[in-house]
C-alpha positions, 0 to 999 in steps of 0.5 A: 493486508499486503501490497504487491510491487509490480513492473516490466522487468530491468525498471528497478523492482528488485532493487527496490525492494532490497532496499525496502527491505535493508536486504543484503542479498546480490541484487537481480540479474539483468534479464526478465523473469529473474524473480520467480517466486514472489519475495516477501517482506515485512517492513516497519512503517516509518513514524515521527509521532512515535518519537514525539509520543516518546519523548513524554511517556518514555517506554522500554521499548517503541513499536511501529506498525508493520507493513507486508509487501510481495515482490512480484515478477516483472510482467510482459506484454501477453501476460493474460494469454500466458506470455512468459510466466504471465498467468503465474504472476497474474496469480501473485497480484490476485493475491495482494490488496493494494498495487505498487506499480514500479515505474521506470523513468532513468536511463542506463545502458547497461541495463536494458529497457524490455521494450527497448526504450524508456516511456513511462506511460507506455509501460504503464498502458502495458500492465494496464491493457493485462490486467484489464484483460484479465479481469475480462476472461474472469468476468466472461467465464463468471457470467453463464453461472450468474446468469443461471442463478439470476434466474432463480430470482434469489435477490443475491444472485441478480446482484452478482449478475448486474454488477458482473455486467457493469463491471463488464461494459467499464472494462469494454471502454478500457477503463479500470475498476477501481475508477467505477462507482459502486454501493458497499454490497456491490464492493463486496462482491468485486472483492470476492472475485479478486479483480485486478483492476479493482485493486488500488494502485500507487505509482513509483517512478524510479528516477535517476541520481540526477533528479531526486526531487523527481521534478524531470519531464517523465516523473510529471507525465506519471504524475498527470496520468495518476492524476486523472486515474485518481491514484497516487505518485512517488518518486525515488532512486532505488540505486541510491537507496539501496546504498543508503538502505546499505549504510550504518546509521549515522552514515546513512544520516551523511548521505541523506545530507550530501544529497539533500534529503531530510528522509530516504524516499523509502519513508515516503514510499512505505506511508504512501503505501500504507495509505493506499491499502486504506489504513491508519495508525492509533497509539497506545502509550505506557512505561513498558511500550509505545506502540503503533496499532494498524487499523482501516480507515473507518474502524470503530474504537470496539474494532481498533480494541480488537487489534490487541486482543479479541477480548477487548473487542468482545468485552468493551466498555469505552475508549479513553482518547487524546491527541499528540497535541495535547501531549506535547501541550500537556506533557503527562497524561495526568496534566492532559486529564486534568485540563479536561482533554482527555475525551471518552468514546464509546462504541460509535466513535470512529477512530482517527489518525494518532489518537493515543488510547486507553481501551477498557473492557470486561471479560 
């Protein structure tokens, strides 16, 4: 799964993701559509559990999970008529499972706002109004073949065309998809038409050095929209991380501390990504490697197994699981078996966040 980061241009999108990325490379020119194609990177998701599980099981090497994200090019007003290279980037954020709209919040006069000024709702309501009438123009050209199939009676076919209309009358009252409530089967079929609005959102507001804590008045009219939208906030400088994204480690430790940050905001940003796309970590823990393993929230352990290898998914007998808790508690895993911690699951159980496991199978 995969995030896209989207924004109007000059609201620091490109900057970000440099600094996401620990890229290198010059940084983005000072007008819109400097990003043509989308960039792409994998970046690991930051972890402390990793370290902690470590500590007591030292491996050769330690392995956290991975997160793809896509910068997409700065959208405009008219980008669902084609405006600028609108149905190219419409296209770009079709393709991805969760959106990361970049939100600007600090002002610089070297770097010019599209709109001419800086309201962070404003721009907000701008991709939201496009992408809602794109969902619109999918939604219109998708309804005379439904429509033709329902009459058919196929039970299949009458769904698609009930769930068309209803996803329909939301976007007529401006609302967008990810807000309407709908069954399993229903979901299944918005996916499958990859509508916009129905992807979830995270919201980054690129504040300036001078409000790091992100507690200025435009980061708080972002966090009361996202509020009411059911979505999620953070904030971060993407001019100051891209510096610190620059530094040697132990550099980049004296600059969190000059400026009074325990972590780069980045941290925060790629679990809270990750988290929005609908996905956890498990662990498994051995001499040879500790290792983060992504799966969705809800995954089965025979799923979570699968992650490693198709056989153990095929082939699954039960689960060994305990907690980072008990580790820390314990210290081995022997320790942990024997105080009777160690908890064996089967293929009903639903995997939780940080369970360290043992899978095992038969070919």
């Amino acid at each position: 799964m995969e995030a896209g980061i989207v924004g109007l241009p000059n609201v620091g999108k490109s900057t970000l993701f440099n600094a996401l990325t620990s890229s290198k490379s010059a940084q983005s020119a000072n007008y819109p559509f400097c990003t043509i194609e989308p960039n792409e990177g994998i970046v690991p998701v930051p972890d402390p559990r990793l370290d902690t599980i470590a500590k007591y099981i030292p491996p050769q090497k330690v392995v956290p999970a991975m997160l793809k994200l896509v910068d997409i090019a700065g959208i405009v007003r008219g980008a669902s008529e084609g405006q600028g290279l609108g149905n190219k980037f419409l296209s770009h954020i079709r393709e991805v499972d969760a959106i990361l709209q970049v939100v600007r919040c600090f002002s610089d006069p070297d770097v010019i706002h599209v709109a001419g000024h800086v309201d962070p709702l404003a721009d907000i309501a701008t991709i939201e109004i496009e992408l809602l009438l794109a969902d619109m123009e999918v939604l219109d050209s998708a309804l005379p073949k439904a429509e033709r199939a329902a009459r058919l009676n196929d039970e299949e076919s009458k769904l698609r065309l009930e769930v068309i209309k209803k996803c329909q009358a939301q976007l007529a009252g401006e609302r967008p998809l990810r807000a309407l409530e709908l069954k399993p089967e229903e979901q299944t079929i918005v996916r499958g038409m990859g509508l916009l609005t129905a992807k979830p959102i995270l919201f980054i507001a690129n504040v300036d050095e001078n409000d790091l804590a992100g507690q200025g008045p435009l980061v708080k009219k972002i966090r009361e929209h996202a509020r009411q939208a059911g979505a999620g906030v953070v904030h971060v400088c993407a001019k100051l991380e891209a510096e610190i994204a620059e530094l040697e480690p132990a550099e980049r430790a004296e600059m969190l501390a000059a400026v009074g940050l325990a972590e780069p905001a980045l941290s925060v940003l790629i679990r809270e990504a990750y988290r929005t796309l609908g996905l956890q970590s498990y662990f498994t823990a051995g001499e040879k490697e500790v290792r983060a393993w992504t799966i969705p929230v809800g995954a089965t352990a025979p799923q979570a197994a699968g992650v490693i290898h198709s056989d153990f998914e095929k082939g699954f007998i039960r689960a060994e699981i305990y907690s980072l808790d008990d580790l820390v508690t314990y210290e081995t895993e022997a320790k942990i078996r024997q105080a009777g911690k160690l908890r064996i699951e089967g293929k009903n159980y639903v995997m939780k966040d940080g369970d360290i496991c043992h899978f095992l199978f038969n070919t």
